[in-house]
PDB file as gemmi writes it, atoms N, CA and C in Angstrom:
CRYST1    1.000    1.000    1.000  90.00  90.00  90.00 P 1                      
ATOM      1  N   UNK A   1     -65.713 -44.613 -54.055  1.00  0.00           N  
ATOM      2  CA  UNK A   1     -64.308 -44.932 -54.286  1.00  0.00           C  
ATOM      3  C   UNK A   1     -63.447 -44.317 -53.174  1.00  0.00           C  
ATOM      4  N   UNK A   2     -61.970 -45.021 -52.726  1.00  0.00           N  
ATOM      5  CA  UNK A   2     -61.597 -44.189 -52.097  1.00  0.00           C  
ATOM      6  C   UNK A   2     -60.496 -43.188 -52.857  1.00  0.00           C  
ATOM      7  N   UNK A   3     -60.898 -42.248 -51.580  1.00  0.00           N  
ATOM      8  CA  UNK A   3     -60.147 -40.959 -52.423  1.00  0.00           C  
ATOM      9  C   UNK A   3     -58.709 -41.068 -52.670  1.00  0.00           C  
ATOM     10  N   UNK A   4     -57.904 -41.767 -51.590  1.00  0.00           N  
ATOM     11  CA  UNK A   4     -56.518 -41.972 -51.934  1.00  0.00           C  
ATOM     12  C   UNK A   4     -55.941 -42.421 -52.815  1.00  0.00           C  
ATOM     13  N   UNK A   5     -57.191 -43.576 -53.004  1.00  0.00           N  
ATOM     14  CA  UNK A   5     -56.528 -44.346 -54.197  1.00  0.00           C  
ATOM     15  C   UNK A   5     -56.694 -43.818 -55.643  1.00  0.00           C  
ATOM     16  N   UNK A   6     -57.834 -42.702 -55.586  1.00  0.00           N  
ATOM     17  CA  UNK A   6     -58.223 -42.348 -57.006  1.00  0.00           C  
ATOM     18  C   UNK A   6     -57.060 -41.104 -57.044  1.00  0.00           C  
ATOM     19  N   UNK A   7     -56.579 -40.656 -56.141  1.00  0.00           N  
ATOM     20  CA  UNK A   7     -55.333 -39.441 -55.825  1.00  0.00           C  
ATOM     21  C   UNK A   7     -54.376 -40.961 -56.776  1.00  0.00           C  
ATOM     22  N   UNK A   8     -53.798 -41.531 -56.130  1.00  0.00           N  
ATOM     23  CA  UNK A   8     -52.929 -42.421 -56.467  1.00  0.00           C  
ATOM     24  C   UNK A   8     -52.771 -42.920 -57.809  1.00  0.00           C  
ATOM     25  N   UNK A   9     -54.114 -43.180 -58.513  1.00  0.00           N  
ATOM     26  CA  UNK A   9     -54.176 -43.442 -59.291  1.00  0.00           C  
ATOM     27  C   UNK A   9     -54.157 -42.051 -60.494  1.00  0.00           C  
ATOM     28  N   UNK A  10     -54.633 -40.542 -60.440  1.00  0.00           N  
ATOM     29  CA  UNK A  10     -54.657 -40.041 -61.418  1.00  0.00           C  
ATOM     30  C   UNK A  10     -52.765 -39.581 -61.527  1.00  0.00           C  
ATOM     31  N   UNK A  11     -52.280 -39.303 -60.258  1.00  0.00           N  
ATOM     32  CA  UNK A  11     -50.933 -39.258 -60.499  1.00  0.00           C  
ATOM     33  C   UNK A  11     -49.978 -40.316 -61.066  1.00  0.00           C  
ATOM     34  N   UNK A  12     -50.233 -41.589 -61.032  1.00  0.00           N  
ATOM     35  CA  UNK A  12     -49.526 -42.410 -61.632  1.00  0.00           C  
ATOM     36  C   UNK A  12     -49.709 -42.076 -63.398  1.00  0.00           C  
ATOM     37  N   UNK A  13     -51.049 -42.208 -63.554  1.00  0.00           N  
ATOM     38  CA  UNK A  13     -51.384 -41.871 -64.576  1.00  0.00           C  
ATOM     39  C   UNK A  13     -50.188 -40.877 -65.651  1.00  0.00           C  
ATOM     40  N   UNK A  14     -50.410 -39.595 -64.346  1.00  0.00           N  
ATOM     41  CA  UNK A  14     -50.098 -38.407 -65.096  1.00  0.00           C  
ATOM     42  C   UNK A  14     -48.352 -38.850 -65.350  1.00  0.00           C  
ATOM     43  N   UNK A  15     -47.722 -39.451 -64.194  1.00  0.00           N  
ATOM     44  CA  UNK A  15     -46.921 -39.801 -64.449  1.00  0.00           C  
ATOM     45  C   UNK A  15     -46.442 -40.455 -65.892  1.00  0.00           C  
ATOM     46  N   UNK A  16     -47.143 -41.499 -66.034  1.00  0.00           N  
ATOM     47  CA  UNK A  16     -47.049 -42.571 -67.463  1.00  0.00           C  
ATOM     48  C   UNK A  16     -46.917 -41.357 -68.432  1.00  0.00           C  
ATOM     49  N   UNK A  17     -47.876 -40.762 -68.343  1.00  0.00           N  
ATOM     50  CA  UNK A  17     -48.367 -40.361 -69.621  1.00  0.00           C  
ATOM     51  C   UNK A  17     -47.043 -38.995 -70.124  1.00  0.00           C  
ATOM     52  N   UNK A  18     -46.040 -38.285 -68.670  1.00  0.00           N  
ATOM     53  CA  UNK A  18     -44.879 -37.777 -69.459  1.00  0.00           C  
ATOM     54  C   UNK A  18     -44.190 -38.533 -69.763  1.00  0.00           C  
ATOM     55  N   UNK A  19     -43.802 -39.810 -69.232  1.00  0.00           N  
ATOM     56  CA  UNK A  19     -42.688 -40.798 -69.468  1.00  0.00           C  
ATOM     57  C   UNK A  19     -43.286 -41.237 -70.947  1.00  0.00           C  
ATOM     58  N   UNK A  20     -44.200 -41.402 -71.841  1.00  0.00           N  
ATOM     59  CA  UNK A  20     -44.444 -41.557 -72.890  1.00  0.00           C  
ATOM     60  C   UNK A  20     -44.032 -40.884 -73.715  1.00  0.00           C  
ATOM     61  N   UNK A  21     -43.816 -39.531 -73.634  1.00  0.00           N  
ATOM     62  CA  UNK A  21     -43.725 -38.515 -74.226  1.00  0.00           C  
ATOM     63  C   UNK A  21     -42.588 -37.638 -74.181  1.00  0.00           C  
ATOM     64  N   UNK A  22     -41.821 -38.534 -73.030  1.00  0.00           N  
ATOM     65  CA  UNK A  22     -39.951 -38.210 -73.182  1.00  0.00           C  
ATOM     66  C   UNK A  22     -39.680 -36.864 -72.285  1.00  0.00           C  
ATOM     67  N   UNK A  23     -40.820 -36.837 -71.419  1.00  0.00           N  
ATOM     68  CA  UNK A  23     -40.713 -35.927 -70.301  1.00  0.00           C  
ATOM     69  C   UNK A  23     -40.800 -36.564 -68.680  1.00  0.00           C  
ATOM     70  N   UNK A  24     -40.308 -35.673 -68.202  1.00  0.00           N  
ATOM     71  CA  UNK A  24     -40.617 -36.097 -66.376  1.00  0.00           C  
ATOM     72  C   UNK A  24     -41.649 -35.383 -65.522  1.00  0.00           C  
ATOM     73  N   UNK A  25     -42.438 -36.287 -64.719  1.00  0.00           N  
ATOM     74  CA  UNK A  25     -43.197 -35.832 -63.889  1.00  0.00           C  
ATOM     75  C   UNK A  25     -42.831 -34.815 -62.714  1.00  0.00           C  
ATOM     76  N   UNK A  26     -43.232 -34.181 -62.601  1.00  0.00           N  
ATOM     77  CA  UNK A  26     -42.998 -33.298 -61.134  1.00  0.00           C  
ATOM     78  C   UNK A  26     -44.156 -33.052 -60.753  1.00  0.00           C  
ATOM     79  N   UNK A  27     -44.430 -33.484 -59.493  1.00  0.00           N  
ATOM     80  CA  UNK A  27     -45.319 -32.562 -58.528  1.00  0.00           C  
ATOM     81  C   UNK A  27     -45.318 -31.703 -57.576  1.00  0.00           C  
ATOM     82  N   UNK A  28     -45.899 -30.898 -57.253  1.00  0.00           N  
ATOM     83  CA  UNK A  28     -45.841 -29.589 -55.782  1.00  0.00           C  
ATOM     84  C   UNK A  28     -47.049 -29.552 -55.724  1.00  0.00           C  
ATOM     85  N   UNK A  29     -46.193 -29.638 -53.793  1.00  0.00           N  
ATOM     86  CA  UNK A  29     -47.677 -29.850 -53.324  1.00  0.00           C  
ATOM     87  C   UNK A  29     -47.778 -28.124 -52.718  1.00  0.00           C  
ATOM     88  N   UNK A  30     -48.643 -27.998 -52.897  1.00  0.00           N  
ATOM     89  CA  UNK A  30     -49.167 -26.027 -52.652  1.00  0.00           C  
ATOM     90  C   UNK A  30     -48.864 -26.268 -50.781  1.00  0.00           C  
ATOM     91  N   UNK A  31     -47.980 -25.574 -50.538  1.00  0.00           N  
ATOM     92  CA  UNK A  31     -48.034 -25.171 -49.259  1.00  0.00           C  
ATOM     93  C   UNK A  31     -48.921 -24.970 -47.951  1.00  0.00           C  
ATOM     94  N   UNK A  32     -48.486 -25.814 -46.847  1.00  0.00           N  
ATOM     95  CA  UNK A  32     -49.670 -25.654 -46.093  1.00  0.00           C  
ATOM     96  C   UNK A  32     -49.219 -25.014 -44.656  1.00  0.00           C  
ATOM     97  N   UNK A  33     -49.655 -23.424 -45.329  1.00  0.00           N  
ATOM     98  CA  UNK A  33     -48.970 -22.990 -44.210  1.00  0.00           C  
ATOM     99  C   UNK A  33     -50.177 -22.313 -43.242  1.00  0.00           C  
ATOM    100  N   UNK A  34     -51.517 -23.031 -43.186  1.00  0.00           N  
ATOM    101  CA  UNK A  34     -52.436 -22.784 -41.692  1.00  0.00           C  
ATOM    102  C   UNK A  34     -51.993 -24.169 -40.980  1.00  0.00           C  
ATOM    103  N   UNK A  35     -51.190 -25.374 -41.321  1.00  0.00           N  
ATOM    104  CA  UNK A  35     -50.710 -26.592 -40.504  1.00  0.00           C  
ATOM    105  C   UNK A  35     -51.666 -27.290 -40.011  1.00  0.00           C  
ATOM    106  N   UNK A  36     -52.511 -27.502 -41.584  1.00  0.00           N  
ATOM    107  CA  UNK A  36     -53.167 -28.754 -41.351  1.00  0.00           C  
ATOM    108  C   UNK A  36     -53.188 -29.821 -41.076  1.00  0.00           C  
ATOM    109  N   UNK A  37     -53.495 -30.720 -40.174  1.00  0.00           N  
ATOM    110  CA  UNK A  37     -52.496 -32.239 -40.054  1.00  0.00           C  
ATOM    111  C   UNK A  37     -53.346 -33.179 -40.999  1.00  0.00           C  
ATOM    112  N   UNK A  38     -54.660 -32.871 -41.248  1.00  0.00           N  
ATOM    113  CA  UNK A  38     -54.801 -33.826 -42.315  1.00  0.00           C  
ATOM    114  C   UNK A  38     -54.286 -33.490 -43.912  1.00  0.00           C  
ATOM    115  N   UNK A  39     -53.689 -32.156 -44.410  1.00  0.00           N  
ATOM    116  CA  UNK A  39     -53.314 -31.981 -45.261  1.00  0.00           C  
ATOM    117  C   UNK A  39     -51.643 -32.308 -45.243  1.00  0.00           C  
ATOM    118  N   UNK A  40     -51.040 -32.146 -43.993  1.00  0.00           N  
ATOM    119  CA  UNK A  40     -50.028 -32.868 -43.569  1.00  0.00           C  
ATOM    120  C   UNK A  40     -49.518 -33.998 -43.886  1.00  0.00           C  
ATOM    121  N   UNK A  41     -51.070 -34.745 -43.414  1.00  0.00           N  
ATOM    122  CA  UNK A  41     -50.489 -36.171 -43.762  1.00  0.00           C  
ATOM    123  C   UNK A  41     -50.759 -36.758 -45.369  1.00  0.00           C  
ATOM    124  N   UNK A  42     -51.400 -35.652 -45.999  1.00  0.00           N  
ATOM    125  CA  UNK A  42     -51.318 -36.058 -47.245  1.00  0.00           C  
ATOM    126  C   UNK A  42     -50.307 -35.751 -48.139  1.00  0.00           C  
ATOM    127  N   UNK A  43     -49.758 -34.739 -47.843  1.00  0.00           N  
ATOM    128  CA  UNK A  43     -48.369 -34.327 -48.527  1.00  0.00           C  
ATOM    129  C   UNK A  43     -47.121 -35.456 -48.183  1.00  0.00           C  
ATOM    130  N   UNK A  44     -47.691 -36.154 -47.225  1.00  0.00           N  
ATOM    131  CA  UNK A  44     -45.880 -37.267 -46.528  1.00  0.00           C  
ATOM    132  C   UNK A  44     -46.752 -38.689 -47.664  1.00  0.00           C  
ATOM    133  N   UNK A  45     -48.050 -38.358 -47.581  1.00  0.00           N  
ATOM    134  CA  UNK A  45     -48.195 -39.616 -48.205  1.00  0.00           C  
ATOM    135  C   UNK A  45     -47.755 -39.303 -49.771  1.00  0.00           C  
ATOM    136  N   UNK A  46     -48.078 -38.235 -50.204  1.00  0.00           N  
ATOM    137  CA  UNK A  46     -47.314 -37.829 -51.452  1.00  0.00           C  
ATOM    138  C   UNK A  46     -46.020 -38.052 -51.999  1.00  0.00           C  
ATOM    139  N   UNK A  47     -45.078 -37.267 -51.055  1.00  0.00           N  
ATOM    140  CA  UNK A  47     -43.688 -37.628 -50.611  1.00  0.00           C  
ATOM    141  C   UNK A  47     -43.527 -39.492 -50.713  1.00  0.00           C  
ATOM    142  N   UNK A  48     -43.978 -40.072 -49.934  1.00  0.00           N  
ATOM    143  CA  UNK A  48     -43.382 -41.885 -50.092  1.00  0.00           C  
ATOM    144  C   UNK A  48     -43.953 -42.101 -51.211  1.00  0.00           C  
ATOM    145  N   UNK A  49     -44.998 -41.670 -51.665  1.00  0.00           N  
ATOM    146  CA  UNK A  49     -45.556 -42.035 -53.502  1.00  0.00           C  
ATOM    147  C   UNK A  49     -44.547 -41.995 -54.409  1.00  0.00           C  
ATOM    148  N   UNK A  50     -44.081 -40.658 -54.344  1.00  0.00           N  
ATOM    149  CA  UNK A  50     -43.247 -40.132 -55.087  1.00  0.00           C  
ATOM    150  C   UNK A  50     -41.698 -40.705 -55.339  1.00  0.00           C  
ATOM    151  N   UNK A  51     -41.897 -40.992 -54.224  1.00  0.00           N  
ATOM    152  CA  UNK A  51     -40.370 -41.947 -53.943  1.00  0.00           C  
ATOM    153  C   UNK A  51     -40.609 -43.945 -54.421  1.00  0.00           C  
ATOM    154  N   UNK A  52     -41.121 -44.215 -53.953  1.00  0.00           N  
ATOM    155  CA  UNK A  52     -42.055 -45.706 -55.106  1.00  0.00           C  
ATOM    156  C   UNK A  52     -42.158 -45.457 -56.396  1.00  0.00           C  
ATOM    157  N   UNK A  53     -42.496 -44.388 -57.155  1.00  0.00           N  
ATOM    158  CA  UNK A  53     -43.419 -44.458 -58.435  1.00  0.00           C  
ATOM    159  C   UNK A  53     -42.175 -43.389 -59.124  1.00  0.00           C  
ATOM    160  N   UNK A  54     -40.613 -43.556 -58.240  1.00  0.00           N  
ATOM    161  CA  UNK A  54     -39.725 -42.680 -59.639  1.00  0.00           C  
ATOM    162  C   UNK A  54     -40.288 -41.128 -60.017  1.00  0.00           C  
ATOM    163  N   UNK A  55     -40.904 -40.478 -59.341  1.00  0.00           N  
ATOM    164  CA  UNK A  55     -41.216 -38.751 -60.018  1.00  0.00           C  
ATOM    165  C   UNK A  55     -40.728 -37.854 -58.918  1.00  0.00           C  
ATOM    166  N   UNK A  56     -40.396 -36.577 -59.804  1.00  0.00           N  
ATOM    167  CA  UNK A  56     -39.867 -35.627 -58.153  1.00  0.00           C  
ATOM    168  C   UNK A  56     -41.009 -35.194 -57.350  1.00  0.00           C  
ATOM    169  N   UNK A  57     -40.834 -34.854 -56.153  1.00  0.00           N  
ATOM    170  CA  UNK A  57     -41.982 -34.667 -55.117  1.00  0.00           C  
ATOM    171  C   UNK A  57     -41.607 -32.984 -54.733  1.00  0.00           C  
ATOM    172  N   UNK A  58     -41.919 -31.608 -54.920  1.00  0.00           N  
ATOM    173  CA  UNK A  58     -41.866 -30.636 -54.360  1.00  0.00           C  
ATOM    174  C   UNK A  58     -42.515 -30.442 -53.155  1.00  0.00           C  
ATOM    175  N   UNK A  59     -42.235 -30.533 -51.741  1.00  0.00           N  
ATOM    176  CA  UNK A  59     -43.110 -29.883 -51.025  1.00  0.00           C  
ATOM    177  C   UNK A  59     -42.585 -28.291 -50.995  1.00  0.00           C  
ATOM    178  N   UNK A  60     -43.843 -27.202 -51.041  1.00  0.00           N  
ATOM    179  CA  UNK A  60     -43.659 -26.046 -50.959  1.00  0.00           C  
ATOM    180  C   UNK A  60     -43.732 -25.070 -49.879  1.00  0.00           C  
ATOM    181  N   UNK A  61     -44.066 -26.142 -48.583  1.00  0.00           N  
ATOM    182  CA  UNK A  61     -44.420 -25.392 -47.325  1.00  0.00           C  
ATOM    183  C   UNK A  61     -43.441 -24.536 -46.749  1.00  0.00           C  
ATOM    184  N   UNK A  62     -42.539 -25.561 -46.712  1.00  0.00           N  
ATOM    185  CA  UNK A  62     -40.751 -24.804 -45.730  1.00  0.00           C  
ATOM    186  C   UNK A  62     -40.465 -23.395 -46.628  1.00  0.00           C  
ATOM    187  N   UNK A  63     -40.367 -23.623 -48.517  1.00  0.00           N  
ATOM    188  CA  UNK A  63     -40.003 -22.509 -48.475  1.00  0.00           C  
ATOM    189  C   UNK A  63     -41.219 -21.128 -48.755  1.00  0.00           C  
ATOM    190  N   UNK A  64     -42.201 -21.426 -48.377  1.00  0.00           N  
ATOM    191  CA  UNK A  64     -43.264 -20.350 -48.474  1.00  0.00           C  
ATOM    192  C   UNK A  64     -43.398 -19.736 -46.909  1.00  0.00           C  
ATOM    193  N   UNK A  65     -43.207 -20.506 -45.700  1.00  0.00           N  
ATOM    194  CA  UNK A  65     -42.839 -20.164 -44.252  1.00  0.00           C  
ATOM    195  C   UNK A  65     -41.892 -19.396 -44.320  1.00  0.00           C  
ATOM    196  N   UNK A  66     -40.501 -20.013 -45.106  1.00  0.00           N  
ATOM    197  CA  UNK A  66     -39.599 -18.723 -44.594  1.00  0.00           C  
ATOM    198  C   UNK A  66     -39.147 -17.959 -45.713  1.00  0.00           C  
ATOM    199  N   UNK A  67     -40.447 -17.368 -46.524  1.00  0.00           N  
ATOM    200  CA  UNK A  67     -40.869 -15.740 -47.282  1.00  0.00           C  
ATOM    201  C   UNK A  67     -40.235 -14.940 -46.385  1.00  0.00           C  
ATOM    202  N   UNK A  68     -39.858 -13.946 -46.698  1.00  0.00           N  
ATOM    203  CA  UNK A  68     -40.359 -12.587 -45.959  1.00  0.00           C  
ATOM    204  C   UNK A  68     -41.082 -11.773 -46.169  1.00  0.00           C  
ATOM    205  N   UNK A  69     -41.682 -12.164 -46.921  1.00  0.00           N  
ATOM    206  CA  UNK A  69     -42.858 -11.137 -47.707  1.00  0.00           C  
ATOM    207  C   UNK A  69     -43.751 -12.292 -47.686  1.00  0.00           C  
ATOM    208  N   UNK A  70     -44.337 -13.359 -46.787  1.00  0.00           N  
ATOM    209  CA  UNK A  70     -45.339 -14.271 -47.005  1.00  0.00           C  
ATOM    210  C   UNK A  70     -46.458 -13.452 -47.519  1.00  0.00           C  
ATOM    211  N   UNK A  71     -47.206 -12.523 -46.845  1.00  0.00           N  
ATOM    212  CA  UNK A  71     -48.332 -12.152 -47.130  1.00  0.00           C  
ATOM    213  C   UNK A  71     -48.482 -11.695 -48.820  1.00  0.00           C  
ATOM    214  N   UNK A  72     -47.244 -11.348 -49.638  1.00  0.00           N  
ATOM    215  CA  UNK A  72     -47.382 -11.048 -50.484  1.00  0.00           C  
ATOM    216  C   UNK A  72     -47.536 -12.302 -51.605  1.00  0.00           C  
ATOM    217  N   UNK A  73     -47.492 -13.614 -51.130  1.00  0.00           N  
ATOM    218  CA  UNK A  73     -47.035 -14.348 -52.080  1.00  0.00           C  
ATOM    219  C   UNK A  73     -48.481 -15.004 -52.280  1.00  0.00           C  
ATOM    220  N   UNK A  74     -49.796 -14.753 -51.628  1.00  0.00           N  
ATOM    221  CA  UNK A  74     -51.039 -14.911 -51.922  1.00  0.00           C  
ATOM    222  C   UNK A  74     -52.164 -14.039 -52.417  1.00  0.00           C  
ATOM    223  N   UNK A  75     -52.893 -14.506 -53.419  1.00  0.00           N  
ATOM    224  CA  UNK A  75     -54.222 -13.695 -53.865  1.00  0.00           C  
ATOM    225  C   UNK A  75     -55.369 -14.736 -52.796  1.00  0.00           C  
ATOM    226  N   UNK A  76     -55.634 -14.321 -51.938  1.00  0.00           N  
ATOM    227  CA  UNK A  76     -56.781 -15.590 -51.214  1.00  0.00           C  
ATOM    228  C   UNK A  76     -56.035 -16.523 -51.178  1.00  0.00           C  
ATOM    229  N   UNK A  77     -57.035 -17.241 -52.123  1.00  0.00           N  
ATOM    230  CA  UNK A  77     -56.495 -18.781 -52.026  1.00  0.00           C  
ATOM    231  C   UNK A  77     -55.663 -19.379 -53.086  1.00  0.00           C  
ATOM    232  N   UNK A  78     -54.954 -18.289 -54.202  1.00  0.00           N  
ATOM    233  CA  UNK A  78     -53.914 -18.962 -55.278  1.00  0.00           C  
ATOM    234  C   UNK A  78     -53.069 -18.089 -54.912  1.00  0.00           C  
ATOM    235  N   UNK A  79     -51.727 -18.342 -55.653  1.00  0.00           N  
ATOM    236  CA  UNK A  79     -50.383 -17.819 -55.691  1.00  0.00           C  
ATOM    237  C   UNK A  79     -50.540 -16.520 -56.149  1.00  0.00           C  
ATOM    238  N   UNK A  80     -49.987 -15.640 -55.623  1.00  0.00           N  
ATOM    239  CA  UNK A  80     -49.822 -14.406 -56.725  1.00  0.00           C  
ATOM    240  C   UNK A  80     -48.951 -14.730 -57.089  1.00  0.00           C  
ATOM    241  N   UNK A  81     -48.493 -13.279 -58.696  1.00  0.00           N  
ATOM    242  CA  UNK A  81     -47.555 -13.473 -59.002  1.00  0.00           C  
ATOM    243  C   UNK A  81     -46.206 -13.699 -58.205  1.00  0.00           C  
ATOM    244  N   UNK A  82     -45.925 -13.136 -57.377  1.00  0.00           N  
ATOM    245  CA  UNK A  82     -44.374 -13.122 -56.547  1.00  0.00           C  
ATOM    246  C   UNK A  82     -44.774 -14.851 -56.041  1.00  0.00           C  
ATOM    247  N   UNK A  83     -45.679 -15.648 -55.656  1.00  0.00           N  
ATOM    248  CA  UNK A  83     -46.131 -16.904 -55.234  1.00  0.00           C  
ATOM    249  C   UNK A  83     -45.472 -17.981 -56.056  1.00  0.00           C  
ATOM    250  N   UNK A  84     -46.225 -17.424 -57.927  1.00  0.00           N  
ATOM    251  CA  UNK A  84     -45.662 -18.424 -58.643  1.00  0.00           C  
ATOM    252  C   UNK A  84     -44.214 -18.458 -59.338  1.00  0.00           C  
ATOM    253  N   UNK A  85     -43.770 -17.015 -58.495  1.00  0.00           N  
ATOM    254  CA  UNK A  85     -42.161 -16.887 -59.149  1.00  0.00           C  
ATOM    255  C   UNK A  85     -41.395 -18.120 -58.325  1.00  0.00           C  
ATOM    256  N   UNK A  86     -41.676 -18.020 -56.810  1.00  0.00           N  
ATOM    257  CA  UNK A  86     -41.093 -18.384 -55.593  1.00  0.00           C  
ATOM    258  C   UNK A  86     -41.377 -20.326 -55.777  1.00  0.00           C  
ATOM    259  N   UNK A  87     -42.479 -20.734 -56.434  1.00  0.00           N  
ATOM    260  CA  UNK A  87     -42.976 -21.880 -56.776  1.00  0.00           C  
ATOM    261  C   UNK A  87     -41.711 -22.203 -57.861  1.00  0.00           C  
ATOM    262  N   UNK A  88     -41.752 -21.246 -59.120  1.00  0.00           N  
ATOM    263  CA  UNK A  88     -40.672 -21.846 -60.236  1.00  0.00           C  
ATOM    264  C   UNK A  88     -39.071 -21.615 -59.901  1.00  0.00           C  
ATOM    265  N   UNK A  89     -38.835 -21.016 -59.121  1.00  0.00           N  
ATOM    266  CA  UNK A  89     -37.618 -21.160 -58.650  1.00  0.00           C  
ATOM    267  C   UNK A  89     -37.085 -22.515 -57.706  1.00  0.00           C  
ATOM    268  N   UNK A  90     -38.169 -22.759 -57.028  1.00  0.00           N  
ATOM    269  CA  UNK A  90     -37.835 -23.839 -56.554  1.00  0.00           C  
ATOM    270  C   UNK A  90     -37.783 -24.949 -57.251  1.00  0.00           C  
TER     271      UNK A  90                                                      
END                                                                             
């Protein structure tokens, strides 16, 4: 299968399934701040999805770059806490 489309497809999904239920979709996309260009280009393809299919689109890169405390806002590879404060504020 391709992967975009099965991306495409579980978000629409997820979409439907708050609009059923008298809620709104939001997505964020986790920050890509080593500047991947193929993760790049999946977040813009996210972004025009998002904009077609009616749901909000968070990208989280810009404001996780300008942290001042970046290093603090990761455990490895998930958010720390100060990560997922900086995530729900936005």
């Amino acid at each position: 299968a391709d992967p975009w489309l099965v991306t495409e497809k579980l978000v629409e999904r997820a979409n439907s399934d708050c609009s059923m239920l008298g809620s709104k979709f939001m997505l964020l996309a986790f920050p890509n701040i080593v500047n991947d260009k193929e993760y790049q280009g999946q977040i813009e393809k996210l972004k025009a999805h998002s904009l077609n299919h009616n749901y909000q689109f968070i990208d989280l890169t810009k404001d996780f770059r300008q942290s001042k405390n970046a290093n603090e806002l990761f455990l490895k590879y998930h958010f720390s806490e100060a990560g997922h404060r900086l995530a729900a504020r936005k």
